[in-house]
TORPA-4810 file (N, C-alpha, C, O; in nm, 3 decimals):
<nodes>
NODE_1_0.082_-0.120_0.000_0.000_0.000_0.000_0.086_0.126_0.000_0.052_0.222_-0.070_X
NODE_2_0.211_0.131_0.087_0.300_0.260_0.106_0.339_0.256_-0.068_0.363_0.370_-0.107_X
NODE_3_0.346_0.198_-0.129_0.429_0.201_-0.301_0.336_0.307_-0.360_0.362_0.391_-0.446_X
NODE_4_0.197_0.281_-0.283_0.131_0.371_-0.417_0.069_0.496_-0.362_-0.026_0.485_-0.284_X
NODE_5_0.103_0.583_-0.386_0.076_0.687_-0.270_-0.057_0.774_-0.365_-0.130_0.851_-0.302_X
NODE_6_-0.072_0.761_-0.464_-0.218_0.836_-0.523_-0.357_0.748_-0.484_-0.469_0.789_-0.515_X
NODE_7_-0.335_0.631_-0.418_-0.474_0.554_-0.394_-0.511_0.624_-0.251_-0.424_0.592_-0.169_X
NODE_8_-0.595_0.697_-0.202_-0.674_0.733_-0.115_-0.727_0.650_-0.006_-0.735_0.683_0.112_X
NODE_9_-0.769_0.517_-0.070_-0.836_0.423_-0.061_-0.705_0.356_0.073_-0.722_0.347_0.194_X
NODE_10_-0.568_0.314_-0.020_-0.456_0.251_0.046_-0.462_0.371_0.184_-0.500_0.330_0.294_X
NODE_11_-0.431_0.488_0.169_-0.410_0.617_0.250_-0.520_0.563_0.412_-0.483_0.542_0.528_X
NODE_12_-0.648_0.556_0.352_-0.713_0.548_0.463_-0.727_0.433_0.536_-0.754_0.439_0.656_X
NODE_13_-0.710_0.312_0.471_-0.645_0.145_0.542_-0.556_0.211_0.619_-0.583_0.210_0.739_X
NODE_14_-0.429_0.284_0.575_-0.299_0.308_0.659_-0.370_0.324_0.802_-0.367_0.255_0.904_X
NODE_15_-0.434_0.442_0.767_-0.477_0.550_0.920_-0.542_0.471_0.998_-0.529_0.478_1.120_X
NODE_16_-0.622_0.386_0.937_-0.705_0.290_1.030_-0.613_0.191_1.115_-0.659_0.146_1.219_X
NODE_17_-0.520_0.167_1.084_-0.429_0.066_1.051_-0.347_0.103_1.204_-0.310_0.017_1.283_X
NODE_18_-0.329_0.260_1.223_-0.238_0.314_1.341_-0.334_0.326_1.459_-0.332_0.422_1.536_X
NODE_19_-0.421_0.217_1.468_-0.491_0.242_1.588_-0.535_0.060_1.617_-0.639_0.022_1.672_X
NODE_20_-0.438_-0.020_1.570_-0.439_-0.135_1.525_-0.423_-0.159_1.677_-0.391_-0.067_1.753_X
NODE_21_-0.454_-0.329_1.730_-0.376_-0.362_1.856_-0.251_-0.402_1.846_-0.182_-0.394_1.948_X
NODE_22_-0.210_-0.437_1.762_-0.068_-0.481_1.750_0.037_-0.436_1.784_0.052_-0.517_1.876_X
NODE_23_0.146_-0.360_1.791_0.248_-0.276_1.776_0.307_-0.277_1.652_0.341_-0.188_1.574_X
NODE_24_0.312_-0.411_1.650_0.426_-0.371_1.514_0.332_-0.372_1.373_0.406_-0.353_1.276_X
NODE_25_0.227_-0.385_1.344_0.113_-0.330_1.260_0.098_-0.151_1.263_0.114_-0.068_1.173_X
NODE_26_0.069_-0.138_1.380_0.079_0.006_1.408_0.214_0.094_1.349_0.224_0.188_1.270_X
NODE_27_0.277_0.043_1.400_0.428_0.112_1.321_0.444_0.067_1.211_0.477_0.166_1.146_X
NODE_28_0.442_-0.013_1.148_0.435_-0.080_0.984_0.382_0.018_0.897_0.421_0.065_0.790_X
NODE_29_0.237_0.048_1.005_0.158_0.163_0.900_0.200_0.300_0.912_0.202_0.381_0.819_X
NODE_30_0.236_0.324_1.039_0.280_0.479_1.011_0.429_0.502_0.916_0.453_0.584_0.826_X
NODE_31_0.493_0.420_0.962_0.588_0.408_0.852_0.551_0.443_0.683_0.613_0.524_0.614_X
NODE_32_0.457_0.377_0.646_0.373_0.380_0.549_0.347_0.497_0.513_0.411_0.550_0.423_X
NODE_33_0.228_0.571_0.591_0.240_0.683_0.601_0.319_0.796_0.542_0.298_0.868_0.445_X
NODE_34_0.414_0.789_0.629_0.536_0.898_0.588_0.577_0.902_0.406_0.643_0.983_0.342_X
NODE_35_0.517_0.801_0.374_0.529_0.828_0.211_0.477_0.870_0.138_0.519_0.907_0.028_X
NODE_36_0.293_0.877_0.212_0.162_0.958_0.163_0.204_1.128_0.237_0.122_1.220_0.244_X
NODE_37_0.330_1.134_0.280_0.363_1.255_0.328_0.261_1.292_0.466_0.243_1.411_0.494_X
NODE_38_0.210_1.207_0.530_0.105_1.222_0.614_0.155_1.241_0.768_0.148_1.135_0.831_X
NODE_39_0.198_1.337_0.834_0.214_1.375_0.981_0.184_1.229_1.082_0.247_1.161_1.163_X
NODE_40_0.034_1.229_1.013_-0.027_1.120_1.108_0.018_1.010_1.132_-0.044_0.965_1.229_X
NODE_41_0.112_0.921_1.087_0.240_0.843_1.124_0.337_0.858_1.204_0.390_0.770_1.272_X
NODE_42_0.370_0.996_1.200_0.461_0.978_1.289_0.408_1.046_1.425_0.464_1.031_1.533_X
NODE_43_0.301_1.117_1.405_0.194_1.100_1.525_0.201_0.981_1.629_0.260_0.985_1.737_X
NODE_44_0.127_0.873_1.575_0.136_0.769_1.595_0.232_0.696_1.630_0.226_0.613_1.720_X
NODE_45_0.319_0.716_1.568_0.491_0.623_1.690_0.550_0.698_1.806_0.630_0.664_1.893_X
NODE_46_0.454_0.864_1.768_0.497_0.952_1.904_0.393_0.882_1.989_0.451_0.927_2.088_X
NODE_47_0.323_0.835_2.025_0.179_0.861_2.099_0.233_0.695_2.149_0.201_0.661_2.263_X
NODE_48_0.313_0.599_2.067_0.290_0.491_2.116_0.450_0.496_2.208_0.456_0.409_2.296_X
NODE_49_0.523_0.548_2.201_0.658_0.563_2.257_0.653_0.658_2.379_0.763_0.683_2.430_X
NODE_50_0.522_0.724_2.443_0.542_0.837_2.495_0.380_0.788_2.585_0.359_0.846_2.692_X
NODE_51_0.307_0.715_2.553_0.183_0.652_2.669_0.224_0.614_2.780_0.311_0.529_2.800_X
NODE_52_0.158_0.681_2.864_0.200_0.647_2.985_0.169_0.495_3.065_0.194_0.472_3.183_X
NODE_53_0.106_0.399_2.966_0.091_0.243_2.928_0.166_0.172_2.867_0.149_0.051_2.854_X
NODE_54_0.288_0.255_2.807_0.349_0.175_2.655_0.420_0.070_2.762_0.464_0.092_2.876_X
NODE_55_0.416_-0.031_2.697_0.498_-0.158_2.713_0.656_-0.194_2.618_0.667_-0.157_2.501_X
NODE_56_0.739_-0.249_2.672_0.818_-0.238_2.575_0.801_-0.275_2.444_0.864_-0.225_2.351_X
NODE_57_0.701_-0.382_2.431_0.693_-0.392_2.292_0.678_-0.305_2.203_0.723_-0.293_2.089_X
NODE_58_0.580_-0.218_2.291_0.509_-0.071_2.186_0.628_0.016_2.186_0.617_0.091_2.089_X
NODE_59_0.722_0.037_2.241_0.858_0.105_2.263_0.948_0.055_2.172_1.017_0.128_2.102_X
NODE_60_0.950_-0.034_2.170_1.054_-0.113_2.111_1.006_-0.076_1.913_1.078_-0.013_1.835_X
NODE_61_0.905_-0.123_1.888_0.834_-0.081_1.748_0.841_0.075_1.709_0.901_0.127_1.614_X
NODE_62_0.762_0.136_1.811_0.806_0.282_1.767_0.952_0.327_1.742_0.968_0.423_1.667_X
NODE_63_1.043_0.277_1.788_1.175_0.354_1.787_1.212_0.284_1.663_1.261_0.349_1.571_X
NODE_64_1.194_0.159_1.652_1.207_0.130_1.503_1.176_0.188_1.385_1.244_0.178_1.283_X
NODE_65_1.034_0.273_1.402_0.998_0.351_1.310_0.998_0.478_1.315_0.930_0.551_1.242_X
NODE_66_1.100_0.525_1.432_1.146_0.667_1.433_1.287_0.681_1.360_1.345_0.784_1.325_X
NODE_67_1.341_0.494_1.340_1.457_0.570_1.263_1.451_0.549_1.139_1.561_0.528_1.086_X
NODE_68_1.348_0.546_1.062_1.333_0.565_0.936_1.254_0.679_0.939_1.268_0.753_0.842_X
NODE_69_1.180_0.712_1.018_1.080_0.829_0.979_1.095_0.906_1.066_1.015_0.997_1.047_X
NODE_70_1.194_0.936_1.217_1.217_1.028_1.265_1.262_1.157_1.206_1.277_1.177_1.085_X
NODE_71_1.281_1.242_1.300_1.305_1.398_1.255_1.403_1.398_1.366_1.416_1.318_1.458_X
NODE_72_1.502_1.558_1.321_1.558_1.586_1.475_1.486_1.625_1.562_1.536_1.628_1.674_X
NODE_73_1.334_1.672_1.547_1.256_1.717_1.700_1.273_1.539_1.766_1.267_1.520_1.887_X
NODE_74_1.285_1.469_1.706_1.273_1.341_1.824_1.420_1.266_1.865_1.441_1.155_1.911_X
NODE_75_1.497_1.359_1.832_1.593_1.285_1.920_1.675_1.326_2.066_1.788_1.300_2.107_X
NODE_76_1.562_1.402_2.123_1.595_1.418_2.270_1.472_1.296_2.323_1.433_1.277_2.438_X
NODE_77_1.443_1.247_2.236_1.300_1.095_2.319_1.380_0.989_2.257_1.381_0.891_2.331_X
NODE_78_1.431_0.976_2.178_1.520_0.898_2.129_1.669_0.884_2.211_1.732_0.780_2.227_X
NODE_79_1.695_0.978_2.242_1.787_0.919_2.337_1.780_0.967_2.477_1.875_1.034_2.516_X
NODE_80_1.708_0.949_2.538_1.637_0.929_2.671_1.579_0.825_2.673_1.562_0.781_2.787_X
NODE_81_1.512_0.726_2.538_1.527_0.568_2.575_1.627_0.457_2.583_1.633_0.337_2.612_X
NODE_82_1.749_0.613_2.516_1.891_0.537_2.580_1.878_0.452_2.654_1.881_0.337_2.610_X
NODE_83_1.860_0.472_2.775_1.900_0.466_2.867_1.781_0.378_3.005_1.781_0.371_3.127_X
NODE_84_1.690_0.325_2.885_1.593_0.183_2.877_1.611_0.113_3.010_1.734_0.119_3.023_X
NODE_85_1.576_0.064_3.091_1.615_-0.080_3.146_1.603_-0.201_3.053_1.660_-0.309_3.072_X
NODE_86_1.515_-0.168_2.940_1.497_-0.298_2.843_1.640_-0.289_2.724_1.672_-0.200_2.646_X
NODE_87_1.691_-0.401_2.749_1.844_-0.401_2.660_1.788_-0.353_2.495_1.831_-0.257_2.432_X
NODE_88_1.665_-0.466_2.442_1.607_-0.416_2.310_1.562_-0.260_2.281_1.590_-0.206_2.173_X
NODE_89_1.472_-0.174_2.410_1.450_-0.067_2.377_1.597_0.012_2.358_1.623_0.080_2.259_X
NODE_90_1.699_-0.012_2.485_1.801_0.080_2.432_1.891_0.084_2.319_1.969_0.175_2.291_X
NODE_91_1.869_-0.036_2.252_1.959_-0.095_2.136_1.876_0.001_2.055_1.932_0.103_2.016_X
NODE_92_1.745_-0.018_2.024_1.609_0.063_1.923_1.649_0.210_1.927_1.667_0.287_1.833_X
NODE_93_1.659_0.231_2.063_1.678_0.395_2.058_1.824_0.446_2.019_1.829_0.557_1.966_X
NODE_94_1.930_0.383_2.038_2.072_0.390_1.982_2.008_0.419_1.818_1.996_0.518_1.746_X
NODE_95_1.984_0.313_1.811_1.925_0.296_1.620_1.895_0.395_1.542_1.942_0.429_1.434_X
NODE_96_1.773_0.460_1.636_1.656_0.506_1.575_1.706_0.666_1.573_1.649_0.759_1.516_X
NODE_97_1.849_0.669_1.664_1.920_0.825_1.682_2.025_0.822_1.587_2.064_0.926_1.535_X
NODE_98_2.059_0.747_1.569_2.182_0.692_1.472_2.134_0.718_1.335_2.192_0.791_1.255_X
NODE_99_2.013_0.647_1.309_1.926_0.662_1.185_1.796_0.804_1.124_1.724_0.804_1.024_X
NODE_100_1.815_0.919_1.244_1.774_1.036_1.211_1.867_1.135_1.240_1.826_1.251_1.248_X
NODE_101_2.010_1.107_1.260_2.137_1.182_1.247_2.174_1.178_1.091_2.224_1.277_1.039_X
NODE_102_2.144_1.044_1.008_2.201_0.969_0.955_2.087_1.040_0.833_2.105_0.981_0.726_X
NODE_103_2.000_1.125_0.824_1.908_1.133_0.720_1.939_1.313_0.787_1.858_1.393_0.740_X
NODE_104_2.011_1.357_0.856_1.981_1.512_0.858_2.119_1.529_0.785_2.159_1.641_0.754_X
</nodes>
């Protein structure tokens, strides 16, 4: 669906898509997103990295998809999960700072 960015149709699966239960569905799609040029993706990996519920899984997915679709506004949250007790989130957040240094 992210390949074709004039279908509307694909666009609004995405959005539906970031309110998914999954995590890594959720980030799959906002990822997606970011190619329909749509905010609302990376909305969405903010909101799941920053709940005051997130679990690491949901931590762990978002930072994955902050370092393809992060910005520099997110790498003061990006590396403040440095510093994780979860070895995977801090590896993700190394990544995901590494990988929006790495696109500025």
């Amino acid at each position: 669906m992210a390949n074709d960015t004039t279908r509307d149709d694909f666009h609004q699966a995405l959005l539906r898509l970031t309110k998914d239960r999954s995590p890594s569905v959720r980030a799959n799609a906002s990822v997606s997103l970011d190619r329909f040029k749509d905010p609302a993706g990376r909305e969405s990996v903010l909101e799941m990295l920053t709940a005051p519920n997130a679990t690491p899984d949901q931590q762990w997915e978002a930072l994955r998809a902050l370092r393809v679709i992060g910005t520099g506004q997110d790498l003061p949250l990006t590396t403040r999960f440095a510093a994780s007790p979860e070895a995977r989130v801090r590896d993700a957040a190394k990544d995901a700072t590494q990988g929006i240094k790495d696109r500025m």
